[in-house]
DRENLOTOR-953777 format. One line per field, with one value per residue: residue in one letter; x, z, y of N, C-alpha, C, CB in turn. Coordinates in nm, 3 decimals. Glycine has a CB too. Layout:
N
type	[A	...]
n_x	[X	...]
n_z	[Z	...]
n_y	[Y	...]
ca_x	[X	...]
ca_z	[Z	...]
ca_y	[Y	...]
c_x	[X	...]
c_z	[Z	...]
c_y	[Y	...]
cb_x	[X	...]
cb_z	[Z	...]
cb_y	[Y	...]
***
This chain:
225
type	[X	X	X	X	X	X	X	X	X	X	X	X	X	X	X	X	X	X	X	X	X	X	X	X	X	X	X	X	X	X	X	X	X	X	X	X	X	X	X	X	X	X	X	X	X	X	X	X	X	X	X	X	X	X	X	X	X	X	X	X	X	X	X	X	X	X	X	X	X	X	X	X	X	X	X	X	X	X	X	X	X	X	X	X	X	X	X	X	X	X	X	X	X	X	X	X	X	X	X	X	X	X	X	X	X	X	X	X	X	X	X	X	X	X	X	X	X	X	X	X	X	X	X	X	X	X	X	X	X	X	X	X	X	X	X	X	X	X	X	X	X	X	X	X	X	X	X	X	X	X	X	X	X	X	X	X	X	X	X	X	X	X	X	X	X	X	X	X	X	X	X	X	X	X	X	X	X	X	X	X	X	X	X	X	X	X	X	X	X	X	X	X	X	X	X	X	X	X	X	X	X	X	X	X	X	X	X	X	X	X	X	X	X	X	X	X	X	X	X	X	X	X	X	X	X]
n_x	[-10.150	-9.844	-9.779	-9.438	-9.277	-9.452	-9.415	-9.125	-9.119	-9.229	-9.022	-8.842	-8.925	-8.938	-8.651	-8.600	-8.729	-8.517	-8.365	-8.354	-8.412	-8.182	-7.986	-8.078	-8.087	-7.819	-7.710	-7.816	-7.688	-7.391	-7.408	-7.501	-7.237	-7.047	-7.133	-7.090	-6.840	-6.773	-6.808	-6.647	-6.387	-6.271	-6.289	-6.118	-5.861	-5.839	-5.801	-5.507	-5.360	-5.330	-5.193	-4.967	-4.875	-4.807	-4.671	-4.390	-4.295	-4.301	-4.133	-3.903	-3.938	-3.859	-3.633	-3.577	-3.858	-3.904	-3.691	-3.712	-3.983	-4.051	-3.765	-3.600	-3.406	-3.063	-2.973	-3.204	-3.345	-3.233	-3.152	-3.149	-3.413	-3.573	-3.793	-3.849	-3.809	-3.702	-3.353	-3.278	-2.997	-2.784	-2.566	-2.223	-2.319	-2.581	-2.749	-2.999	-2.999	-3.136	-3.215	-3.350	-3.467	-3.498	-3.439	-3.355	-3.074	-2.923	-2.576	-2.447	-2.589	-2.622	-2.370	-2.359	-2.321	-2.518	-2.678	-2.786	-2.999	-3.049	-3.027	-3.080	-3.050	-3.044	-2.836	-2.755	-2.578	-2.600	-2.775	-2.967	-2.800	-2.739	-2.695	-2.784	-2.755	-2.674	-2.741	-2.675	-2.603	-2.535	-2.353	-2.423	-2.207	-2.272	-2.129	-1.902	-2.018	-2.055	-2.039	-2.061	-2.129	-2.150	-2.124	-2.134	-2.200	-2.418	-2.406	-2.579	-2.538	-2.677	-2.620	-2.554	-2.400	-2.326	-2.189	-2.019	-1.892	-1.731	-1.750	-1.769	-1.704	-1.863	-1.869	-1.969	-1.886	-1.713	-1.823	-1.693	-1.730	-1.555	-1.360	-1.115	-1.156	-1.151	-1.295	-1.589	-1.729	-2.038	-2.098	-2.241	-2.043	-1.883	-1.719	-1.546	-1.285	-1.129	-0.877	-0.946	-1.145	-1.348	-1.577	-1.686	-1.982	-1.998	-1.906	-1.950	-1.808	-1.592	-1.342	-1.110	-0.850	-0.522	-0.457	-0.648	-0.834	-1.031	-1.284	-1.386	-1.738	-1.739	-1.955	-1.967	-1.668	-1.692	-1.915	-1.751	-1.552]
n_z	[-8.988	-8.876	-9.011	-9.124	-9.215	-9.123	-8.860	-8.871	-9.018	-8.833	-8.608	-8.782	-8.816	-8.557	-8.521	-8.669	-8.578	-8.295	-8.430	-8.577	-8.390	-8.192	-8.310	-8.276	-8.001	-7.983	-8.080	-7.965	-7.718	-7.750	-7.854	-7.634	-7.457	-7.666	-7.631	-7.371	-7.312	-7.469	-7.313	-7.074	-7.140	-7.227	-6.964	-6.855	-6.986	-6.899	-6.654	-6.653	-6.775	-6.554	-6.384	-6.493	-6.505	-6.288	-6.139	-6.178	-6.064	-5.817	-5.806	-5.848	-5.616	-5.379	-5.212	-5.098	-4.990	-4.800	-4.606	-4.540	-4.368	-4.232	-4.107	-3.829	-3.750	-3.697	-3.323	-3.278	-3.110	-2.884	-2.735	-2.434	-2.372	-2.230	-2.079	-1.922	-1.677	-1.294	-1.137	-0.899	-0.710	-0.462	-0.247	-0.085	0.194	0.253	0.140	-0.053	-0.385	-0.549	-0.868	-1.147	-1.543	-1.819	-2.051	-2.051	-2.173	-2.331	-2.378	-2.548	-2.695	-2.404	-2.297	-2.017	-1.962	-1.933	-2.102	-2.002	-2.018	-1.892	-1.610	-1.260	-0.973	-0.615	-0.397	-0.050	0.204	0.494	0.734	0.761	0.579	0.190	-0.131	-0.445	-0.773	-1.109	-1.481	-1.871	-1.950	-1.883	-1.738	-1.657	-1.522	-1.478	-1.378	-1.308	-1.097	-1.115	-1.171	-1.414	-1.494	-1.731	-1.951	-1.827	-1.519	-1.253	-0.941	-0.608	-0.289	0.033	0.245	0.172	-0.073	-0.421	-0.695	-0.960	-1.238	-1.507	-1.555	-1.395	-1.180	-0.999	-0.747	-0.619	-0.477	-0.308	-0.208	-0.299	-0.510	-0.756	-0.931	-1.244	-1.361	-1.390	-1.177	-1.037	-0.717	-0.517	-0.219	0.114	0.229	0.022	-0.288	-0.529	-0.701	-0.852	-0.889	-0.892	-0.730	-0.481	-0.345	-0.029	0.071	0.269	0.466	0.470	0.394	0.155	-0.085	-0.202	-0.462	-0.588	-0.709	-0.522	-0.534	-0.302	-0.300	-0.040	0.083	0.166	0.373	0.519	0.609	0.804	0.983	1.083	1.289]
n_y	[-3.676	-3.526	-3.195	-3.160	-2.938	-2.707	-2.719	-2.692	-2.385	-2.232	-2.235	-2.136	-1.867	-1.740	-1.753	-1.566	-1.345	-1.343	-1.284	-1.033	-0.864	-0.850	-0.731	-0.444	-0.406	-0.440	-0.202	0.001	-0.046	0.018	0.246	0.417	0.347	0.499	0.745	0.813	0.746	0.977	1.186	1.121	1.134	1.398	1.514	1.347	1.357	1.615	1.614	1.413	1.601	1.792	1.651	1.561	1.805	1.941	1.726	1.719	1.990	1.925	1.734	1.841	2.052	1.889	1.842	2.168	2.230	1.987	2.072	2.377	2.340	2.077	2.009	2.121	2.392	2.321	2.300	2.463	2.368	2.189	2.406	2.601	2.871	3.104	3.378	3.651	3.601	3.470	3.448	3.151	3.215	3.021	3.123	2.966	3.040	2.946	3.147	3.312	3.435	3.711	3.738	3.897	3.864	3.985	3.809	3.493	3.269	2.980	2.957	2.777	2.428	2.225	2.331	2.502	2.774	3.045	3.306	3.604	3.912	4.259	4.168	4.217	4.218	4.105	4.125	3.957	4.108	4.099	4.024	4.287	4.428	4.520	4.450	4.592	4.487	4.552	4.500	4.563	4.340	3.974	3.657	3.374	3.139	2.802	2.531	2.655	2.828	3.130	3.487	3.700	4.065	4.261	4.557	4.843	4.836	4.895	4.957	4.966	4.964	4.948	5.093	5.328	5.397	5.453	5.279	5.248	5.030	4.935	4.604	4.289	4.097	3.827	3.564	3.317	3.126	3.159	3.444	3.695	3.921	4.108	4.342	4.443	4.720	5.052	5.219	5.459	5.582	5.687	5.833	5.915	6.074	6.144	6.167	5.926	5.756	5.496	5.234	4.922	4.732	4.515	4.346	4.186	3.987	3.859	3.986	4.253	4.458	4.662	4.687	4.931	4.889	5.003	5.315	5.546	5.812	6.006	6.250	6.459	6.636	6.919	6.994	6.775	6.743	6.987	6.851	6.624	6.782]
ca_x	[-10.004	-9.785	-9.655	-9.301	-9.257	-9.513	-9.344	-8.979	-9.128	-9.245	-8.887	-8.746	-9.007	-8.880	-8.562	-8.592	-8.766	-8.494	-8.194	-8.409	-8.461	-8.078	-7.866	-8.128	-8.046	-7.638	-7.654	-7.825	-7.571	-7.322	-7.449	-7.488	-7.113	-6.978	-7.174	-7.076	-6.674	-6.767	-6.804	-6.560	-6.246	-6.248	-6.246	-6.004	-5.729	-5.795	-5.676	-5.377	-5.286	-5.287	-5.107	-4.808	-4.790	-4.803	-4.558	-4.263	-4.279	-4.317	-4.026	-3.817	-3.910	-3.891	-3.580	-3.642	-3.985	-3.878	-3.623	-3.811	-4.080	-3.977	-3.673	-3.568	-3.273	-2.933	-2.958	-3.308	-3.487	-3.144	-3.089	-3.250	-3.426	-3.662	-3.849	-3.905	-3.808	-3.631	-3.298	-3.203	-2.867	-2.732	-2.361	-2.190	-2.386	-2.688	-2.848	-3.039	-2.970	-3.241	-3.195	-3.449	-3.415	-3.575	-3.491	-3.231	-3.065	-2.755	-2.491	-2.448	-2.661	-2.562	-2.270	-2.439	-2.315	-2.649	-2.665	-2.861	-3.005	-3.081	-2.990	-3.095	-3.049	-3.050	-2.709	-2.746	-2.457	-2.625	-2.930	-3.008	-2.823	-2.800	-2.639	-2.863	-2.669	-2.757	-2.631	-2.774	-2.570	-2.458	-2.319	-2.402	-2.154	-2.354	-2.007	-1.790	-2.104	-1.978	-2.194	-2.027	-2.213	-2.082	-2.156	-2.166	-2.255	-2.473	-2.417	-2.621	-2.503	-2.800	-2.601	-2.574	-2.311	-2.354	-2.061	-2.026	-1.783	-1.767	-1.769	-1.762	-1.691	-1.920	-1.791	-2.081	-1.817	-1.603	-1.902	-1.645	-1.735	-1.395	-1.311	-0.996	-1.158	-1.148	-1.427	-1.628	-1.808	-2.084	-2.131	-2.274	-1.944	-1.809	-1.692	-1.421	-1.228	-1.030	-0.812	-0.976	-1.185	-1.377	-1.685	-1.738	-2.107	-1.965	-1.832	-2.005	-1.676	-1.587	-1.200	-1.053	-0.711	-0.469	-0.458	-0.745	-0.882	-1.160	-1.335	-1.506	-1.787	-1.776	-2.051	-1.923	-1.570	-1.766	-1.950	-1.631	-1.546]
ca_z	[-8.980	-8.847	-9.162	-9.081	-9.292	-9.090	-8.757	-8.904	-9.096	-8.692	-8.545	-8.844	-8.786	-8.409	-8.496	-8.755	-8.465	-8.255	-8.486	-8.605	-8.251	-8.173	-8.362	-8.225	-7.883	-7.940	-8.158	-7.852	-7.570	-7.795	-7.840	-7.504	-7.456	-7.710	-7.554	-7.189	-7.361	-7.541	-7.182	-6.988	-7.225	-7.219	-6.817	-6.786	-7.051	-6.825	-6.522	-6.696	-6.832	-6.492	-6.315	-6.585	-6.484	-6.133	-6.064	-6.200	-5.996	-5.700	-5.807	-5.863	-5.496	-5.286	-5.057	-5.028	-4.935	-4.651	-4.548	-4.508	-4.307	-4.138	-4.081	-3.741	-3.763	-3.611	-3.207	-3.224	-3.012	-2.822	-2.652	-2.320	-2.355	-2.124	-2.110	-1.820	-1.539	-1.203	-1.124	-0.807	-0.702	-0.357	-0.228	-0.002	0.282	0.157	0.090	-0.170	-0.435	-0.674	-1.044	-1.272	-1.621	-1.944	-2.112	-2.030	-2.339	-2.357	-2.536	-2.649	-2.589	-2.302	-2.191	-1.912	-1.960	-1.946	-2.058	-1.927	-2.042	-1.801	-1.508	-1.185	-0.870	-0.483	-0.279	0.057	0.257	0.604	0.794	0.696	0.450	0.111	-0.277	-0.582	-0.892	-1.255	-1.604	-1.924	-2.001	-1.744	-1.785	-1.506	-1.537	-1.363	-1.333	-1.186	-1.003	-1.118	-1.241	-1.506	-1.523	-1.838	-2.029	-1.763	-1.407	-1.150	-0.788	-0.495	-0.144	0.093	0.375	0.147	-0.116	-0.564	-0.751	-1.118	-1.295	-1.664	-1.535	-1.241	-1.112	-0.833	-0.717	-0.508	-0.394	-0.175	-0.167	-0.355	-0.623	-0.761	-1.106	-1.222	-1.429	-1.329	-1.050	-0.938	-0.617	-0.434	-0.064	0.152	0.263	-0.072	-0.433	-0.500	-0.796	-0.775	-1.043	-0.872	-0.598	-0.456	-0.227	0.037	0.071	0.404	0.564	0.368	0.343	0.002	-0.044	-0.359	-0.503	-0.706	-0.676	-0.484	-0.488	-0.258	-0.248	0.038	0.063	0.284	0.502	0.570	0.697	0.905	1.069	1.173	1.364]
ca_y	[-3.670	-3.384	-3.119	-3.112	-2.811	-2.606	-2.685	-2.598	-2.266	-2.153	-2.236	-2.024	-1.744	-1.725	-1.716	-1.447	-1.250	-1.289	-1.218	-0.899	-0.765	-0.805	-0.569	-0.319	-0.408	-0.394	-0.061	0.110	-0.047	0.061	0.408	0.470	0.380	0.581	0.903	0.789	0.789	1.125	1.300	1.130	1.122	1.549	1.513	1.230	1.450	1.728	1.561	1.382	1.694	1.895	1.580	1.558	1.978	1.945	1.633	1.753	2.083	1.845	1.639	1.949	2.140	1.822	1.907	2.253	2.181	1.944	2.130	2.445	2.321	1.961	2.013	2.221	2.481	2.285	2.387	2.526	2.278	2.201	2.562	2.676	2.981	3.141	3.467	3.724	3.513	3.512	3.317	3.229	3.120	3.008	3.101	2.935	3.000	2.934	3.268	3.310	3.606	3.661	3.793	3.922	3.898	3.999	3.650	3.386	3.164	2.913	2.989	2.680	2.357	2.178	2.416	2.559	2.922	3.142	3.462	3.721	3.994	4.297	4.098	4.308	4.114	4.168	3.987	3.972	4.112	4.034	4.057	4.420	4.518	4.397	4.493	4.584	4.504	4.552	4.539	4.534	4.152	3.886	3.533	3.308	2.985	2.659	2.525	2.735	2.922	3.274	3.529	3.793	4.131	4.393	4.651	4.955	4.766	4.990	4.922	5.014	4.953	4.985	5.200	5.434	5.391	5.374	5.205	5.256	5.013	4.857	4.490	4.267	3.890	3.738	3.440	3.258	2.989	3.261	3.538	3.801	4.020	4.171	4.436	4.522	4.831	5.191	5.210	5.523	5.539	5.825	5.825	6.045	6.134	6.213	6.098	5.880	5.672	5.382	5.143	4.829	4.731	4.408	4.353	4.055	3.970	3.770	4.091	4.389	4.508	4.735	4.763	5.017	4.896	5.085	5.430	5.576	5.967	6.082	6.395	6.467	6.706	7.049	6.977	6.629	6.789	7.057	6.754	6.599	6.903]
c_x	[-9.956	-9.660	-9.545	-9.259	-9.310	-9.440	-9.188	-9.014	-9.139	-9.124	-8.830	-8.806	-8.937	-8.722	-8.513	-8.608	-8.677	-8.386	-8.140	-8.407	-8.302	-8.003	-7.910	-8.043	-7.862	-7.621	-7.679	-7.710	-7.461	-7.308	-7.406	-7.335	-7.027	-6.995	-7.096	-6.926	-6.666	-6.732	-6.695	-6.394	-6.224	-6.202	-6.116	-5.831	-5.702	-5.720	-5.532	-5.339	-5.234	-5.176	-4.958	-4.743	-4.728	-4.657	-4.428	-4.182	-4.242	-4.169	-3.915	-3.824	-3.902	-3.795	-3.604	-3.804	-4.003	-3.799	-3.647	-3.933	-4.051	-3.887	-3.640	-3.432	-3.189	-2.965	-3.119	-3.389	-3.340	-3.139	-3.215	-3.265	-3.592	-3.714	-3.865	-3.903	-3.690	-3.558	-3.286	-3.101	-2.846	-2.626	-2.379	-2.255	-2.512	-2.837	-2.864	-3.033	-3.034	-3.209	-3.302	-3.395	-3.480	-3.570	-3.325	-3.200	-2.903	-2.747	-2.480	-2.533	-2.575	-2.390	-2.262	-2.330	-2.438	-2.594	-2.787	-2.909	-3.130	-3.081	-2.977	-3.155	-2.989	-2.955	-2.726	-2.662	-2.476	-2.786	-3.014	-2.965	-2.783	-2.744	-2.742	-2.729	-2.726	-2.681	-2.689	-2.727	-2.516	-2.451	-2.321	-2.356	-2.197	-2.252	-1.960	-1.918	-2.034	-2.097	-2.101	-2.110	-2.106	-2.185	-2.197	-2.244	-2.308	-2.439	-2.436	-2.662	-2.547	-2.764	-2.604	-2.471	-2.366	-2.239	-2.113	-1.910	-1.797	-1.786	-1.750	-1.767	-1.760	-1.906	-1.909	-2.022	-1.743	-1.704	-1.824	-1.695	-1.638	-1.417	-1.183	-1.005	-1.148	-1.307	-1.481	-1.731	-1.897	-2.120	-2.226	-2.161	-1.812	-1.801	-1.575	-1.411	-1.108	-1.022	-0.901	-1.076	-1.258	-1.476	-1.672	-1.853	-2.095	-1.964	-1.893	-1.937	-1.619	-1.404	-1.185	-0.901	-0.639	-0.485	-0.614	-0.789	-1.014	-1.164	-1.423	-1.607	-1.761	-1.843	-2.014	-1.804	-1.613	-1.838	-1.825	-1.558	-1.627]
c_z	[-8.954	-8.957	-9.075	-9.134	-9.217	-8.944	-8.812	-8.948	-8.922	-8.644	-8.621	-8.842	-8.625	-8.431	-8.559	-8.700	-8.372	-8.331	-8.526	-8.503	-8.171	-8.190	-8.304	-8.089	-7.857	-7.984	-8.015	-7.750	-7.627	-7.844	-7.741	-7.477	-7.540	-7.692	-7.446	-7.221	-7.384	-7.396	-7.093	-7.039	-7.180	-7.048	-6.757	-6.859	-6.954	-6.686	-6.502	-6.756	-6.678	-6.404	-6.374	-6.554	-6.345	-6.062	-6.060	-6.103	-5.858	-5.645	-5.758	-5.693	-5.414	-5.166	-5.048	-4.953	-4.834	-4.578	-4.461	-4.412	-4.241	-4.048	-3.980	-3.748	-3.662	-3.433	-3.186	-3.127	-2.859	-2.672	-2.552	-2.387	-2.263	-2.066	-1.972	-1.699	-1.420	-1.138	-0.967	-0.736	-0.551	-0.318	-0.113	0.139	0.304	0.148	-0.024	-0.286	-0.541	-0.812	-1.114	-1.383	-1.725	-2.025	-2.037	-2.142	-2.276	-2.426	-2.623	-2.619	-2.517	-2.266	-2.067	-1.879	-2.006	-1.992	-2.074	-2.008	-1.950	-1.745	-1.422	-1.066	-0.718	-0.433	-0.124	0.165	0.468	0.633	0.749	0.609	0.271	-0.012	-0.341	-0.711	-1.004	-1.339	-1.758	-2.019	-1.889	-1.851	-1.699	-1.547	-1.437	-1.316	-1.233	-1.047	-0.945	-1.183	-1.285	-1.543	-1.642	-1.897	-1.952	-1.622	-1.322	-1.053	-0.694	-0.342	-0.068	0.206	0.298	0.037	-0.316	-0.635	-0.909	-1.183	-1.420	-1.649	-1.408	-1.233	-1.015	-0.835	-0.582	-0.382	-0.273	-0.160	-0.203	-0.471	-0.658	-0.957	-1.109	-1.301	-1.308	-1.234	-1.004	-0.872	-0.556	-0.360	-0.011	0.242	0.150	-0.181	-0.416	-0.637	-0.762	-0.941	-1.030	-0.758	-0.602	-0.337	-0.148	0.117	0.232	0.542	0.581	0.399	0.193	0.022	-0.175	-0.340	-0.538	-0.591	-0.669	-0.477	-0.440	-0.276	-0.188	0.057	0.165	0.370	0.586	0.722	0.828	1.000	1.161	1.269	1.516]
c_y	[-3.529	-3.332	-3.089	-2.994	-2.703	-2.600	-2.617	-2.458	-2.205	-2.138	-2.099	-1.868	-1.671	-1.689	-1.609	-1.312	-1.199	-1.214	-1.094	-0.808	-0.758	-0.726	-0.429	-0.288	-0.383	-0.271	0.012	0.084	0.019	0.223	0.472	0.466	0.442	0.698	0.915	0.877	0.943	1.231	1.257	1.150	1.237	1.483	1.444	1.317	1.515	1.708	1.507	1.508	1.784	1.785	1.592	1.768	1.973	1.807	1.694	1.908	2.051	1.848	1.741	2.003	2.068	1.849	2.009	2.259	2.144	1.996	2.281	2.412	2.199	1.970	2.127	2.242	2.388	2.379	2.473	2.481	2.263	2.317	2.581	2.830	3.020	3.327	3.552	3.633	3.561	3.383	3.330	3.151	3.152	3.048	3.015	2.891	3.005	3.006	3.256	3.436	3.558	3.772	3.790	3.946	3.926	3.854	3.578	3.276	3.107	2.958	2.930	2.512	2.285	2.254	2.507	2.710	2.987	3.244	3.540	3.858	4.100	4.264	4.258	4.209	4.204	4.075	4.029	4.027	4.084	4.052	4.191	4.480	4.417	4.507	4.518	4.617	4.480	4.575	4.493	4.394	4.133	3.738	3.461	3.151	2.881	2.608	2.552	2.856	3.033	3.338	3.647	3.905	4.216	4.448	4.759	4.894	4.856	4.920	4.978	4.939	5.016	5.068	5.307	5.470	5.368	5.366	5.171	5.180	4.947	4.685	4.455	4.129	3.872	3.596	3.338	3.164	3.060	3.418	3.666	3.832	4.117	4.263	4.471	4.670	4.997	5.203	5.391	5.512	5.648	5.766	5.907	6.107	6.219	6.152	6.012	5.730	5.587	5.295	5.015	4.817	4.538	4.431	4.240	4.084	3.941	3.919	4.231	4.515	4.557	4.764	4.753	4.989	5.004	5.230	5.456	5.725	5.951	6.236	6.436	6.564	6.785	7.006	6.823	6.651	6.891	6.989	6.682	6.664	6.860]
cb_x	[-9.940	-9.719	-9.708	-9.201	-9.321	-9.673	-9.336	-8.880	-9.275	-9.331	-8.791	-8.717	-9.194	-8.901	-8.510	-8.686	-8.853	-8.499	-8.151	-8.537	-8.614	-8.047	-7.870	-8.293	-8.104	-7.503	-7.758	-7.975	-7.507	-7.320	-7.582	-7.574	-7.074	-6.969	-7.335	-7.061	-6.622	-6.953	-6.951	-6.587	-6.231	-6.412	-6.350	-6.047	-5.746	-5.910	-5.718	-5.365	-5.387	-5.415	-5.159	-4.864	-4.915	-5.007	-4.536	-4.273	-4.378	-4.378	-3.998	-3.877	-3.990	-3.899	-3.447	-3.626	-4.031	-3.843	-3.551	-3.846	-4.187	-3.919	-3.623	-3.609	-3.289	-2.758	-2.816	-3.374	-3.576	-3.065	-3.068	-3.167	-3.399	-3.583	-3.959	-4.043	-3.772	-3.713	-3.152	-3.290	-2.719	-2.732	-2.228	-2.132	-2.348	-2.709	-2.813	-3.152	-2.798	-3.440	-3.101	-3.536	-3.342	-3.508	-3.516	-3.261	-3.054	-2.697	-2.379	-2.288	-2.764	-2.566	-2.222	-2.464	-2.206	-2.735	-2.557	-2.762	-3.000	-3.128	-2.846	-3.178	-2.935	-3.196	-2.474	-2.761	-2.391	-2.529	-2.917	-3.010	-2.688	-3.003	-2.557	-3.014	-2.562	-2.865	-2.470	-2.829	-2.452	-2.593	-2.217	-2.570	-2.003	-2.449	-1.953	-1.635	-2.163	-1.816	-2.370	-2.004	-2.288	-1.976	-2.244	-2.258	-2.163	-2.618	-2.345	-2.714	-2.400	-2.885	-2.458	-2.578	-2.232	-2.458	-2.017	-2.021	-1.703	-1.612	-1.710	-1.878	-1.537	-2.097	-1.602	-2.194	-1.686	-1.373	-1.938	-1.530	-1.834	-1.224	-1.386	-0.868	-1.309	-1.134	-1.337	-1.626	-1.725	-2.179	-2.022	-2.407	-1.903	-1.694	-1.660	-1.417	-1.198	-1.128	-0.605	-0.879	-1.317	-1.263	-1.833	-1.632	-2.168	-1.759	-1.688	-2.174	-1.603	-1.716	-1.072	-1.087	-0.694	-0.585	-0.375	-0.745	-0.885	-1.183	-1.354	-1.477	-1.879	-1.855	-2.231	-1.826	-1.473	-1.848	-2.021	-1.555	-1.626]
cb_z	[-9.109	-8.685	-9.267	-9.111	-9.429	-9.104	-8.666	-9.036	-9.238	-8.581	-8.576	-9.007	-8.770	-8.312	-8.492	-8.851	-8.390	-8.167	-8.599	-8.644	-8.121	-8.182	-8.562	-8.199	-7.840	-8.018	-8.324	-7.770	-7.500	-7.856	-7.830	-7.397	-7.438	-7.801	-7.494	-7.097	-7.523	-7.632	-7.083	-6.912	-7.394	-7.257	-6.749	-6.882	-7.176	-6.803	-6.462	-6.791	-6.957	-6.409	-6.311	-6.849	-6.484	-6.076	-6.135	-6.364	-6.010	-5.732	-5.959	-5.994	-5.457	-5.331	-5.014	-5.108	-4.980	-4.632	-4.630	-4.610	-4.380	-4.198	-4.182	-3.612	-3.710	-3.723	-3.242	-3.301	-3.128	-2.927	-2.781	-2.135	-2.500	-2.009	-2.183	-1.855	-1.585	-1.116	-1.215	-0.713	-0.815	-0.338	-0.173	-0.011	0.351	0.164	0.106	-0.144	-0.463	-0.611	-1.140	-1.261	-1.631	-2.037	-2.363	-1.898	-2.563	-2.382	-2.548	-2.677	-2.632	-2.337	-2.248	-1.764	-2.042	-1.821	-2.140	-1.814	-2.162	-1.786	-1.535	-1.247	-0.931	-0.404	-0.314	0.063	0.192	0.714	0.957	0.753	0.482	0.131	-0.359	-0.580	-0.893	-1.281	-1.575	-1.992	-2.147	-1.546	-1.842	-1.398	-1.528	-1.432	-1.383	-1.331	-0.887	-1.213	-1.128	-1.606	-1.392	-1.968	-2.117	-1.866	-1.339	-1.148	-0.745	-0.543	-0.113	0.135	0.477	0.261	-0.019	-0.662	-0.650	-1.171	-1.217	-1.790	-1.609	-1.152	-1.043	-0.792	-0.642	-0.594	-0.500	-0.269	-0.022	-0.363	-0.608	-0.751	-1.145	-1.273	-1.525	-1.474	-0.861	-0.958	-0.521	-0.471	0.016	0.221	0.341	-0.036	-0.558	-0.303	-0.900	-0.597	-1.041	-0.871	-0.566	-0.440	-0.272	0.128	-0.038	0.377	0.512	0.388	0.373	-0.019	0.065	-0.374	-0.592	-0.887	-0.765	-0.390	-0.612	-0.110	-0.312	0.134	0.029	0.243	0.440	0.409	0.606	0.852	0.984	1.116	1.268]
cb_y	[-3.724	-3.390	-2.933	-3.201	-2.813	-2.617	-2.818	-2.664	-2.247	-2.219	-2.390	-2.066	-1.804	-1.879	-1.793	-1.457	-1.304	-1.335	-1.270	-0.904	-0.863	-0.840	-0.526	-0.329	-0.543	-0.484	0.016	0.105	-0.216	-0.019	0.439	0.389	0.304	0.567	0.924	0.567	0.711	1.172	1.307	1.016	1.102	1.692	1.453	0.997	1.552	1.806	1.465	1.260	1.782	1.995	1.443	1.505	2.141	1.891	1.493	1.770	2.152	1.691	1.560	2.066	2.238	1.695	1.913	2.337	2.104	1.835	2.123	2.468	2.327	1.881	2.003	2.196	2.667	2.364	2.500	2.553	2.025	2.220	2.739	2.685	3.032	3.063	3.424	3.773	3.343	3.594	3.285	3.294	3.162	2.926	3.275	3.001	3.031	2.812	3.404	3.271	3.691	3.680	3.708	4.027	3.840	4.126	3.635	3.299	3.295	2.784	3.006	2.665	2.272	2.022	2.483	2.429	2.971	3.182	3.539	3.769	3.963	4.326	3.982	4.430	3.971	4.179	4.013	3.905	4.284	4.087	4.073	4.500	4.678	4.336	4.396	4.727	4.431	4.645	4.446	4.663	4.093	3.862	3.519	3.310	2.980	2.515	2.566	2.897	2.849	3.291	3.568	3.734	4.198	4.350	4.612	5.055	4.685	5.030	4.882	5.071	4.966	4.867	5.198	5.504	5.284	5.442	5.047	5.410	4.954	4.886	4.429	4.334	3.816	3.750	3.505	3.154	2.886	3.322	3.520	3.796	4.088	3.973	4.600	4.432	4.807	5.322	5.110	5.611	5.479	5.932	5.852	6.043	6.032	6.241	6.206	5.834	5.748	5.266	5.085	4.775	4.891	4.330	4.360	3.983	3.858	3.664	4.116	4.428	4.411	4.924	4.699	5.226	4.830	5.078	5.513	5.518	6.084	6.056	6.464	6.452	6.678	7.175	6.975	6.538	6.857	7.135	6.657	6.579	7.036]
***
């Protein structure tokens, strides 16, 4: 006959074995994760600690931030500007007169007034001869296709003539260039000041308004002789 006692005592032997060999097995998994915690807790503070520093600084500089750097100045992208170049405008009859300039900028965007700086340009007045005008600002209106020189205008008239006046109008549409400032002029026939004067490119014709003084040179009058 089979001892029932000796089979149940084996079952309870087995299970004594495993119930003994468990707690071992959870103390260590449980070890190990309370070490694992030990090292990552420090690391994980340190990162919530520098995040809670760092946001709020964020929060705080966010429009200046974009504004500063994103954001382009009102009119900066807008505005022509253009560097060391050469314009060159048509008159009337459709010569070409060329302008060098140190830079060229709108004034404002889309108002097509240029201005100039050092503007030093060649006008045609015919087949051979020909203007050099310069000034260290101009304003050339797309518009009205005028061209505004100031601030002390040079002018040299290729027969032989230099014209000093504080400003000056060229008019591309009628080929005049006109001042109403005080004007002086050297020749090789002499000096000479004037209230007003006016050029035509068409004619290369020079006529002084207003009151006019020449002074002609000695050797000039001795030639006339």
């Amino acid at each position: 006959m089979v001892n029932v006692e000796k089979i149940d005592s084996l079952f309870n032997e087995e299970s004594e074995k495993r119930t003994s060999a468990s707690p071992v097995d959870g103390v260590s998994k449980h070890t190990r994760r309370v070490n694992m915690a030990k090292l990552l807790l420090p690391s994980f503070a340190a990162v919530l600690i520098a995040m809670l520093l760092i946001f709020p600084s964020l929060k705080n500089d966010e429009k200046s931030f974009l504004f500063d750097i994103t954001l382009p100045k009102k009119g900066e992208l807008e505005k022509l500007h253009i560097e060391k170049t050469v314009l060159n405008i048509t008159d009337k009859n459709n010569r070409v007169n060329n302008f060098t300039a140190d830079n060229v900028d709108e004034t404002e965007p889309g108002s097509k007034l240029i201005k100039l700086n050092n503007p030093d340009g060649v006008l045609p007045t015919s087949d051979t001869d020909w203007l050099n005008i310069k000034s260290p600002t101009g304003y050339y209106n797309q518009t009205q296709n005028t061209l505004e020189l100031i601030d002390n205008v040079e002018i040299y008239y290729s027969p032989g003539m230099s014209v000093n006046v504080p400003d000056i109008l060229y008019d591309f549409k009628t080929n005049i260039a006109r001042s109403d400032k005080k004007v002086k002029a050297q020749g090789e026939i002499g000096d000479l000041t004037s209230e007003a004067f006016e050029i035509n490119t068409d004619t290369g014709i020079i006529t002084f308004k207003g009151k006019t003084y020449i002074k002609l040179r000695e050797d000039t009058l001795k030639g006339m002789k």
